[in-house]
C-alpha positions as CSV (number, residue, x, y, z in Angstrom):
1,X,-162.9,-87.6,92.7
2,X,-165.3,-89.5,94.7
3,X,-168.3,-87.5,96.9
4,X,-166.1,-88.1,99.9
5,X,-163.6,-86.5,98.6
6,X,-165.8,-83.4,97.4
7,X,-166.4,-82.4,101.9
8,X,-162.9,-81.3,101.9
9,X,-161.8,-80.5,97.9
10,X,-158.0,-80.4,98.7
11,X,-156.3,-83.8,99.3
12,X,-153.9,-82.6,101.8
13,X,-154.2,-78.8,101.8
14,X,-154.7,-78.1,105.7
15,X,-154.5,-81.6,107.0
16,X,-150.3,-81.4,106.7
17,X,-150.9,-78.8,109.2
18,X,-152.8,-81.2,111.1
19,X,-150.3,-83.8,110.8
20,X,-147.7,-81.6,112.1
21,X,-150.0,-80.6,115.1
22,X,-150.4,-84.6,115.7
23,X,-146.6,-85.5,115.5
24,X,-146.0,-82.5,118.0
25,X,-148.7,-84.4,120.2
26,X,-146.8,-87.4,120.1
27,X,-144.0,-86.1,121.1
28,X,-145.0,-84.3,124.1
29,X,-147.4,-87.4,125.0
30,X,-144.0,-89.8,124.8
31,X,-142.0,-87.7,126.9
32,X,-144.7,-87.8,129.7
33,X,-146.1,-91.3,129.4
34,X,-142.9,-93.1,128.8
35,X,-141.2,-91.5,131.5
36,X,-141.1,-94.4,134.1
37,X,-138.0,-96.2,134.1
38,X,-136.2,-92.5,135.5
39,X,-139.2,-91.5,137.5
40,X,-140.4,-95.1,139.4
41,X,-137.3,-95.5,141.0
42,X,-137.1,-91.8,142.3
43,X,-141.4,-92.1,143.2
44,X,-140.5,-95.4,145.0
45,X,-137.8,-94.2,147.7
46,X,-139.6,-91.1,148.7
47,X,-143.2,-92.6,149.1
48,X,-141.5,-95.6,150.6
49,X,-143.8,-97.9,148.1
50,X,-143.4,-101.0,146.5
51,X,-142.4,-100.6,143.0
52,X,-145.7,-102.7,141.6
53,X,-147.9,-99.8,143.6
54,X,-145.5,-97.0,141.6
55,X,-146.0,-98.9,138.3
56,X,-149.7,-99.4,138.9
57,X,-150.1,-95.6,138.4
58,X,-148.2,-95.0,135.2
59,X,-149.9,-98.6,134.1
60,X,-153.5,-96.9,134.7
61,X,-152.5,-93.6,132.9
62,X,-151.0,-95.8,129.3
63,X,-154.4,-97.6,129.7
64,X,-156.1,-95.0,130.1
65,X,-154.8,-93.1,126.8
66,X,-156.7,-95.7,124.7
67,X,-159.7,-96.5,127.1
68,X,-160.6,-92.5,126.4
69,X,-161.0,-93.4,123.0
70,X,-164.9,-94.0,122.7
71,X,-165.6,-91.2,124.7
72,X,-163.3,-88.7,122.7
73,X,-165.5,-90.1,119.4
74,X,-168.4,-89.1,121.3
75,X,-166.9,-85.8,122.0
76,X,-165.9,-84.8,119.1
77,X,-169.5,-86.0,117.2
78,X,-170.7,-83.2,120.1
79,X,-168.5,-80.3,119.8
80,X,-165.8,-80.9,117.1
81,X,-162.1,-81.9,117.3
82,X,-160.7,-78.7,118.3
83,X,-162.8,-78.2,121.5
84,X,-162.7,-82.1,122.3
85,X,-158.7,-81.4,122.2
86,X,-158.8,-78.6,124.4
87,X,-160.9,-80.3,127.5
88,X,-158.4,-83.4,126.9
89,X,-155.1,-80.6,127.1
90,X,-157.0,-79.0,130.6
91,X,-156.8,-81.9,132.3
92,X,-153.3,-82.9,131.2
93,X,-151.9,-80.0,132.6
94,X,-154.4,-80.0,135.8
95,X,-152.9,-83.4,136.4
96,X,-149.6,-82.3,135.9
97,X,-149.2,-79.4,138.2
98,X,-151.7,-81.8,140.9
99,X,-148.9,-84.4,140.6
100,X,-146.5,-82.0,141.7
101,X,-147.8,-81.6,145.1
102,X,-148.8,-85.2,145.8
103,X,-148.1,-86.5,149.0
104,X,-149.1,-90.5,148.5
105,X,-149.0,-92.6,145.6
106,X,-152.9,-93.1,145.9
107,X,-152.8,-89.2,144.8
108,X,-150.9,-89.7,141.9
109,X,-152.8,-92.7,141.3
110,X,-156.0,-89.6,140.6
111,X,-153.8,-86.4,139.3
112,X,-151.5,-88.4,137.2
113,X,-153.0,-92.1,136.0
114,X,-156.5,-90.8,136.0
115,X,-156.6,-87.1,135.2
116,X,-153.3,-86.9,133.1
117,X,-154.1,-90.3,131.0
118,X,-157.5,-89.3,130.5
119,X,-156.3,-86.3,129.3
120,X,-154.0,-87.6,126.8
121,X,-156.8,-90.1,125.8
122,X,-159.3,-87.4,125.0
123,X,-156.8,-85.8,123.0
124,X,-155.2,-88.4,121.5
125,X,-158.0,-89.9,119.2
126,X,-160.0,-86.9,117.4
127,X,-156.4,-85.7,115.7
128,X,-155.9,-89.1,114.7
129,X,-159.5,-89.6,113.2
130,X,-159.7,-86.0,111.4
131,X,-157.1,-87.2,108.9
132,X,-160.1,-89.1,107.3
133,X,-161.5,-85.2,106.9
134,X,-158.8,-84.2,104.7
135,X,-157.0,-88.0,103.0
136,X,-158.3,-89.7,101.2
137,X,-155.0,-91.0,98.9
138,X,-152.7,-90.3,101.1
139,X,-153.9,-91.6,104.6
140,X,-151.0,-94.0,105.1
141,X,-148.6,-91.4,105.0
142,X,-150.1,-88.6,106.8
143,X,-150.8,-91.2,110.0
144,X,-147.5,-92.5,109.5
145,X,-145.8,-89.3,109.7
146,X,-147.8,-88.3,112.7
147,X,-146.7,-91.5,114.5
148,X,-142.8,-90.7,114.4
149,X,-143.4,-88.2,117.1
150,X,-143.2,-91.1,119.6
151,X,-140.0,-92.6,118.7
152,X,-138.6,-89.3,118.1
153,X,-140.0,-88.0,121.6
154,X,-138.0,-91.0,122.9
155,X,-135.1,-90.1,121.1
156,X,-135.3,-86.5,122.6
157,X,-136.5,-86.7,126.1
158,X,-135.2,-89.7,127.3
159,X,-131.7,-87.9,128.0
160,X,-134.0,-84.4,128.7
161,X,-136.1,-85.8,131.6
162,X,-132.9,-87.8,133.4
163,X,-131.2,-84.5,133.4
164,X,-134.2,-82.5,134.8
165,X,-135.0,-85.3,137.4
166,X,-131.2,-84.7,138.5
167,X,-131.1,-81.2,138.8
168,X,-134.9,-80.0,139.7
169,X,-136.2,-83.6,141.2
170,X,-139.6,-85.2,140.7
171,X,-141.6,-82.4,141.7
172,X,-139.8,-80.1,140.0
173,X,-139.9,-82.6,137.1
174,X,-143.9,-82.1,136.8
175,X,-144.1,-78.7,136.9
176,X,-141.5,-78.0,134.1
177,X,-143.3,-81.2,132.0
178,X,-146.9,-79.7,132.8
179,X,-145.3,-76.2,131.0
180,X,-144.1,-78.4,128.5
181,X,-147.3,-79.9,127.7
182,X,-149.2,-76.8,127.8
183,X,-148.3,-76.9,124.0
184,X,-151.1,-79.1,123.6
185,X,-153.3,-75.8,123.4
186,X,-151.0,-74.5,120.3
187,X,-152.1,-77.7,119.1
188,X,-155.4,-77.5,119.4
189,X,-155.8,-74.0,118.2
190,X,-154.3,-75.3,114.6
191,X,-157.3,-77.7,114.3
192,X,-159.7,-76.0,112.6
193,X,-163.6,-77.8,112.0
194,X,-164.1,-80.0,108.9
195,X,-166.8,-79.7,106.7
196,X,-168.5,-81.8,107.9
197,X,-168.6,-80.6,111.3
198,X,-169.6,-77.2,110.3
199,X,-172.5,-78.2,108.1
200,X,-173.8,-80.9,110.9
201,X,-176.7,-79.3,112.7
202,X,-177.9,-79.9,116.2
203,X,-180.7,-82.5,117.3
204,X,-183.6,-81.1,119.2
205,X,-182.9,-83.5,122.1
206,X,-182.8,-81.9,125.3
207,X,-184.7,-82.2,128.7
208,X,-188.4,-80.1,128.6
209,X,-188.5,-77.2,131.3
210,X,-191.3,-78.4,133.0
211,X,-189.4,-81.2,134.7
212,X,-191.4,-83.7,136.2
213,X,-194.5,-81.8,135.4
214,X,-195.5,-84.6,132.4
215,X,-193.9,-88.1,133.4
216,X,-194.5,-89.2,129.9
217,X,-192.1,-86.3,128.1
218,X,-189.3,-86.4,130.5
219,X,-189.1,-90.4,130.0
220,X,-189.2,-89.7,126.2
221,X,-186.4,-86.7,126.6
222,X,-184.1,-89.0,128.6
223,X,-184.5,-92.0,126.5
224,X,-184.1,-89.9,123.6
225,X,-180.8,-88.4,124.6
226,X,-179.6,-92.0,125.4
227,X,-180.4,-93.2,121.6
228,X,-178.5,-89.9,120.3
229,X,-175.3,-90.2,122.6
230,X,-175.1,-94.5,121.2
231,X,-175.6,-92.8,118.2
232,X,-173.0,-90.5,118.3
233,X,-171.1,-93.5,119.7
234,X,-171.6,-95.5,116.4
235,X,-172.8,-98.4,119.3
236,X,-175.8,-100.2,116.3
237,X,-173.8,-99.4,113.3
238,X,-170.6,-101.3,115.6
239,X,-173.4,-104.4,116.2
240,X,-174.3,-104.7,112.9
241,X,-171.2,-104.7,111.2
242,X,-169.7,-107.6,111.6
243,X,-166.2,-107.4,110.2
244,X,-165.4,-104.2,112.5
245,X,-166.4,-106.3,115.0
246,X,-163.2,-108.4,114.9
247,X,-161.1,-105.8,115.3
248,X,-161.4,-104.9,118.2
249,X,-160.2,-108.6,120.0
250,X,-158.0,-108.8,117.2
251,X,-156.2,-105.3,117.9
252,X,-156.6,-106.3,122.2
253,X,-154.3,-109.7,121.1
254,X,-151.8,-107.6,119.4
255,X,-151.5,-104.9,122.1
256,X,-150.9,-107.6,124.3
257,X,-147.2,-107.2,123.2
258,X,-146.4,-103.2,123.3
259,X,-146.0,-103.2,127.7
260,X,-144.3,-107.2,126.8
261,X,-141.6,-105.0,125.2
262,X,-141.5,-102.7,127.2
263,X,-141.2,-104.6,130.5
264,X,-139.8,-108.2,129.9
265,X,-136.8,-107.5,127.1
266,X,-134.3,-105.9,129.4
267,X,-134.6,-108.4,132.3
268,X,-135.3,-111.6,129.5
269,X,-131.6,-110.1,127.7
270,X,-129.7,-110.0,131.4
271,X,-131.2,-113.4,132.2
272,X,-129.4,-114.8,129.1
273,X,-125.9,-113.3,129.8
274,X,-126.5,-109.8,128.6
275,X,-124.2,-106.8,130.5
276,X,-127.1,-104.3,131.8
277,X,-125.7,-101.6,129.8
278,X,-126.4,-103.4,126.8
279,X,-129.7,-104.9,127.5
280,X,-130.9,-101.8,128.6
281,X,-130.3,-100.2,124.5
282,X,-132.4,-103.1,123.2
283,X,-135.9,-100.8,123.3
284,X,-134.0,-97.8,122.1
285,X,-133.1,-100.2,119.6
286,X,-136.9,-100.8,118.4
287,X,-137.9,-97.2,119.1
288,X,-135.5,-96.0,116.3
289,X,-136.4,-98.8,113.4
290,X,-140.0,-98.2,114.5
291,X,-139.2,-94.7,113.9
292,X,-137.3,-94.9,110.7
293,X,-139.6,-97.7,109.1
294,X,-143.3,-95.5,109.7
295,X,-142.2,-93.1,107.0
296,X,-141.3,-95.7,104.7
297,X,-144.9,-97.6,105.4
298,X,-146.8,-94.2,105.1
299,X,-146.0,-93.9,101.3
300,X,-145.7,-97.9,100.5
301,X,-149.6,-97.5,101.9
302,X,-150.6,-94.8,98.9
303,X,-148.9,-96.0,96.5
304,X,-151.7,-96.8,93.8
305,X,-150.1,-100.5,92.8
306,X,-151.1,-101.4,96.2
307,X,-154.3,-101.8,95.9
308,X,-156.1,-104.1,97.8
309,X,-153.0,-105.9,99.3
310,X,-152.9,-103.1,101.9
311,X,-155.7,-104.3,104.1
312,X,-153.6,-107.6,104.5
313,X,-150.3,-105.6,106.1
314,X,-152.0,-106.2,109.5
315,X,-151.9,-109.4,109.3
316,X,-148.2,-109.4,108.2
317,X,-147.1,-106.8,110.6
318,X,-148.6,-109.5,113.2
319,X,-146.8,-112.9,112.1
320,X,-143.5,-110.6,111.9
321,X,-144.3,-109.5,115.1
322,X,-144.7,-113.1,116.5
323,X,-141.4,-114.3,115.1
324,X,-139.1,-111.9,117.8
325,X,-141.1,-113.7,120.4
326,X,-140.9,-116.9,119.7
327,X,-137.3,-116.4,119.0
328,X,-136.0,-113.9,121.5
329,X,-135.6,-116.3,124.7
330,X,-134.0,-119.2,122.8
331,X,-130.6,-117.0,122.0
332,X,-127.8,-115.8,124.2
333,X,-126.3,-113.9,121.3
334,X,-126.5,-110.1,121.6
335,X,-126.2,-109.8,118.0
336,X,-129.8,-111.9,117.2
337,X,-131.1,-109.7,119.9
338,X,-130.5,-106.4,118.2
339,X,-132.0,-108.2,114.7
340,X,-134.8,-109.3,116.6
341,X,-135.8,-106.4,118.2
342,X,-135.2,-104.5,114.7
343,X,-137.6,-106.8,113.8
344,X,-139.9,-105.5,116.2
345,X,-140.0,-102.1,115.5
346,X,-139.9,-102.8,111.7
347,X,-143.6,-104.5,112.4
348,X,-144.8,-102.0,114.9
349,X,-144.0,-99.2,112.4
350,X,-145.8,-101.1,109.9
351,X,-148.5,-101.8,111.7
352,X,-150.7,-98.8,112.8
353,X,-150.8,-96.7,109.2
354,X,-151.9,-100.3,107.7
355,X,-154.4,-100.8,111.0
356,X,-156.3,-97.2,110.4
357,X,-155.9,-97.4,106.5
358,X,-158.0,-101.2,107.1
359,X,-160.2,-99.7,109.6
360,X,-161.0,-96.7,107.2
361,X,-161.8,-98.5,104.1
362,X,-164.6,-100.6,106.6
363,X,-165.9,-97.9,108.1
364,X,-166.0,-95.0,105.7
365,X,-167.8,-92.0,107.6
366,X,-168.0,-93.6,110.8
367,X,-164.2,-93.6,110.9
368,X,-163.8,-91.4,114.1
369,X,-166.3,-93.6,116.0
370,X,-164.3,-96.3,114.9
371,X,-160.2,-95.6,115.6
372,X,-162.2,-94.6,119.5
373,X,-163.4,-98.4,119.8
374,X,-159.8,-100.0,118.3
375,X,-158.0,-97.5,120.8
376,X,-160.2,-98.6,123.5
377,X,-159.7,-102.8,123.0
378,X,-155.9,-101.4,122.3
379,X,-156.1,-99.9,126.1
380,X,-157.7,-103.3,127.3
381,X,-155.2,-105.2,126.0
382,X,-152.1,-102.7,127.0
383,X,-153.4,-103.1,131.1
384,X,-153.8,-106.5,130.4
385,X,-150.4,-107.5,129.0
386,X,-148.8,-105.3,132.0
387,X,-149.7,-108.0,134.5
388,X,-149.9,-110.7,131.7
389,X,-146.1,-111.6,131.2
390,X,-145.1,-110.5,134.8
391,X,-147.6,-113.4,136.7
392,X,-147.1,-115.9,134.2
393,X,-142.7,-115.1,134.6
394,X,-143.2,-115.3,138.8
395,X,-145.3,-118.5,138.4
396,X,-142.9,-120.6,136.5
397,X,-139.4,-118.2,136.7
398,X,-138.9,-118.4,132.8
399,X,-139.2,-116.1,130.7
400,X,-139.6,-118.3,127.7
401,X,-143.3,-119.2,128.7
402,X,-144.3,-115.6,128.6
403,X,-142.9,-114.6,125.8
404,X,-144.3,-117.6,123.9
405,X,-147.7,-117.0,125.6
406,X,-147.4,-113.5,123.5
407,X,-146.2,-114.6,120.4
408,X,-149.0,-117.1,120.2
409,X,-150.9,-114.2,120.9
410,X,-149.9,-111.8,118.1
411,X,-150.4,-115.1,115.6
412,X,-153.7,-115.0,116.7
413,X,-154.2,-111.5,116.1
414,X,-152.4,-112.1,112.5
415,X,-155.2,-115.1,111.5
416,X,-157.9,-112.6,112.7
417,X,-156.9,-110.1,110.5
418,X,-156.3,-112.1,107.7
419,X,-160.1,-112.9,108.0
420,X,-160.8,-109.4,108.0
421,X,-159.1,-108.7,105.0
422,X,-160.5,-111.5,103.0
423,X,-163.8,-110.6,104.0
424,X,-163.1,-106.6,103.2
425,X,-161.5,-107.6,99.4
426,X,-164.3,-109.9,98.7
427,X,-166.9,-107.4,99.5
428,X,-164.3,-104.8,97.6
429,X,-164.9,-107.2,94.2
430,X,-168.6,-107.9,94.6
431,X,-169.1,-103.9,94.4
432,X,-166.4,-103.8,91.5
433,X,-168.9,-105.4,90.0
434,X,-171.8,-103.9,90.5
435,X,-169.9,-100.7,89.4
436,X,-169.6,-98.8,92.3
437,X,-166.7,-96.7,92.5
438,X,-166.2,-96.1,96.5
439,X,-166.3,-98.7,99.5
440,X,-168.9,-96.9,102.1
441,X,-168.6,-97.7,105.5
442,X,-172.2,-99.4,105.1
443,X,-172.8,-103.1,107.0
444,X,-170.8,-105.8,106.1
């Protein structure tokens, strides 16, 4: 067993119970941040608002949900995963209640996109990056496990919040999600500190109490607390290692795709002949194979004959993902449509457990730093593609253009990573042979 290892003895042990707390996270998450095709239309009529000012506000609070992710590193690095998860579950359920007594759409645009998604941000990343705490072997399967809470939330609450919309309407509707979401707190109490954030002691880096009594100190104190926050933020370790730094545009290219899915499908499968009954099933359709193939990923990821040919799954999960893309505008057949968007969800549920396994073996101890940064180019690139398809689709009414703008997107993404992966097994052999046992998240 390696010296990373030897921080947290048990390979497992009380991470499953962290994995549980993360897929119930998911699942409360999904059912509030996917709620938008049964809340806009409600939102729209009452406020009288166009449904691109409605959208706007649940686009802000997705983005937001991976912006947050730098700053959660930072707060956990400060006071620890459990606390960082609390602060991020206050303001969900702040937001929540707030939302309930809006009277504009500029004050959801605060209580729900801002407070609610940053919420959800600051919560989201630190029970995502403790899993490098307590795997080691098994990392692939613990995040993929933890990432069938969305699809299942989907499956669940998609029928849940229509019916509570119809009987309580959309005030009522934030109230009874806020008391749903309050589970976030049971959540958060089952995260207990690692080692490593027991054992980490405090830096002496705080303002003097003479404040502006000796120029000299106070300019030292600030610029001393500056250093230790990009410290905490991993910002020089980031800048000098330049394989991490691809990431980043490479995950922002392949996000591109996730609110493509989500918006352009149903419309791009009625625009080809589909009934609206039937188009409307096609994202349900790659909710439930993204669902299904995650577990499946999660243990293909650990097993040992793998080896190195799991840091190339990125780049596989991203020319699969390309091929729907390319494909999905040029058939009127219904039948291609549901292969094709099996398709999709077979390469999104690959995706992320072979993404944080990648990102772990570069990073090693900086790992939490690290999944904040990808979640944050992730959120640049989700805002991004929300406005992406729709103005290139209302400047030359095709969908086809769009959708091959995205496709030649996620290729992209796919040759970036293959870089990455080259560059991360050739650095794997070169320490092979200088005997080392363990990759360290040292500069590559």
């Amino acid at each position: 067993m390696t010296s990373g290892t030897e921080a947290n003895p048990h390979e497992g042990g009380f991470g499953w119970i962290l994995v549980l707390a993360s897929f119930v996270e998911q699942v409360l998450q999904s059912c509030t941040l996917l709620a938008t095709g049964v809340l806009v239309p409600q939102l729209t009529k009452y406020f009288e608002a166009d449904v691109a000012e409605v959208s706007t506000v649940f686009s802000v609070a997705i983005g937001l949900l991976f912006l947050m992710g730098p700053f959660s590193g930072f707060l956990v690095e400060r006071y620890g995963t459990r606390t960082t998860v609390i602060i991020g579950s206050v303001l969900v359920v702040l937001g929540l209640l707030l939302s309930s007594c809006a009277n504009s759409v500029y004050f959801l645009f605060f209580s729900f996109g801002i407070l609610t998604g940053s919420g959800f941000g600051i919560a989201f990343t630190p029970t995502f990056a403790v899993f490098g705490e307590f795997f080691k072997d098994r990392l692939g399967l613990a995040t993929s496990l933890s990432l069938t809470g969305t699809g299942f939330g989907c499956i669940i609450f998609s029928p849940l919040n229509h019916a509570m919309l119809e009987n309580y309407g959309w005030r009522g509707w934030f109230i009874l999600i806020a008391a749903i979401d309050a589970n976030l707190f049971v959540c958060a109490a089952l995260i207990r500190p690692t080692t490593k954030q027991q054992s980490k002691t405090e830096v002496d880096c705080h303002l003097p109490d003479s404040v502006g009594s000796n120029a000299q100190e106070n300019h030292f104190s600030i610029t001393c607390c500056i250093k230790r926050a990009m410290q905490r933020l991993c910002v020089g370790w980031i800048r000098k290692t330049k394989v991490f730094l691809v990431i980043p545009l490479a995950e922002c290219l392949s996000a591109l795709s996730y609110s493509t899915i989500a918006l352009l499908i149903v419309p791009c499968a009625i625009d080809q002949g589909t009934a609206p009954f039937s188009a409307s099933l096609l994202p349900s359709v790659v909710g439930i194979s993204s669902t299904c193939v995650r577990v499946f990923s999660g243990v293909l990821l650990d097993l040992k004959c793998m080896g190195s040919f799991r840091d190339f799954i990125p780049m596989l999960s991203m020319l699969t993902l390309s091929i729907p893309f390319l494909v999905f505008p040029m058939t009127e057949s219904y039948t291609i449509m549901v292969i094709l968007c099996c398709l999709l969800g077979l390469a999104q549920g690959v995706y992320y457990p072979g993404l944080w396994v990648l990102v772990k073996s570069i990073t090693g101890p900086n790992y939490t730093a690290a999944v904040g940064w990808a979640m944050f180019s992730s959120g640049i690139g989700s805002i991004c593609g929300s406005s992406f398809g729709g103005v290139l689709y209302d400047n030359t009414q095709s969908y086809k253009v769009p959708f091959f703008a995205i496709g030649s997107a996620t290729t992209a993404s796919a040759f970036l990573y293959l870089a990455i992966a080259l560059k991360v097994r050739s650095r794997k052999e070169l320490q092979y042979r200088d005997g080392r046992n363990e990759i360290p998240g040292e500069h590559a």
